[in-house]
C-alpha positions in Angstrom: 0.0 0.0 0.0 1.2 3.7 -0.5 0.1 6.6 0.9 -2.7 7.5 -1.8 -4.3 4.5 -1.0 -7.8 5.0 0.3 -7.3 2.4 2.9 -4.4 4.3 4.1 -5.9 7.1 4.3 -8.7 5.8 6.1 -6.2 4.6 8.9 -7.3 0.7 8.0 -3.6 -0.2 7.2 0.1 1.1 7.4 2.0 2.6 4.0 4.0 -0.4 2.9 2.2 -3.1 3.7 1.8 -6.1 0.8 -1.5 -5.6 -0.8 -3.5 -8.9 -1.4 -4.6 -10.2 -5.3 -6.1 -13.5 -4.0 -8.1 -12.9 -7.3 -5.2 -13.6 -9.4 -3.0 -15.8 -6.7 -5.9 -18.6 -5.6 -4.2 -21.6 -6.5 -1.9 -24.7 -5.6 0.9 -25.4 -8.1 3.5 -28.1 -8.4 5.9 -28.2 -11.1 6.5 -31.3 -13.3 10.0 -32.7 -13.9 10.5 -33.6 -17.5 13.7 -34.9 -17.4 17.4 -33.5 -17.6 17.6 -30.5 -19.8 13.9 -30.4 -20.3 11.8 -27.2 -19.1 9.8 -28.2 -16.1 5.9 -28.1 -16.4 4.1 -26.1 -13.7 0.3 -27.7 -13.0 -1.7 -24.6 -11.4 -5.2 -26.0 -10.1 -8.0 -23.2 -8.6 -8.7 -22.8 -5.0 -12.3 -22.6 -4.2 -13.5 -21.0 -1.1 -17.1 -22.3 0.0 -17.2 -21.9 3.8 -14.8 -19.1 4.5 -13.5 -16.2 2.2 -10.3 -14.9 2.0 -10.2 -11.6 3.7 -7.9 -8.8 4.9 -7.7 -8.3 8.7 -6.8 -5.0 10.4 -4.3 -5.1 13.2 -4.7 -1.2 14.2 
């Protein structure tokens, strides 16, 4: 977060603090082995969240 932030500036976090994407970041991944010299393959599966939602707590 940076100062411009409107949760900043609503005193609900601190300037500098990592700012979630569990949009973009909701998944388990494992990478493949495909042998020596060969590019790895990464396997990305979805989280889904039916009883409890990710959420941002405030510590201040």
């Amino acid at each position: 977060y940076t100062e411009s932030d409107p949760e900043v500036q609503a005193g609900k976090t601190q300037p500098g603090e990592a700012k979630r994407h569990d949009d973009t970041f909701a998944y388990v991944a494992a990478w493949q082995f495909t042998g020596a010299g060969n590019a790895p393959i990464l396997h990305k599966e979805p989280l889904t969240f039916e009883t409890l939602k990710p959420s941002v707590r405030s510590y201040a």
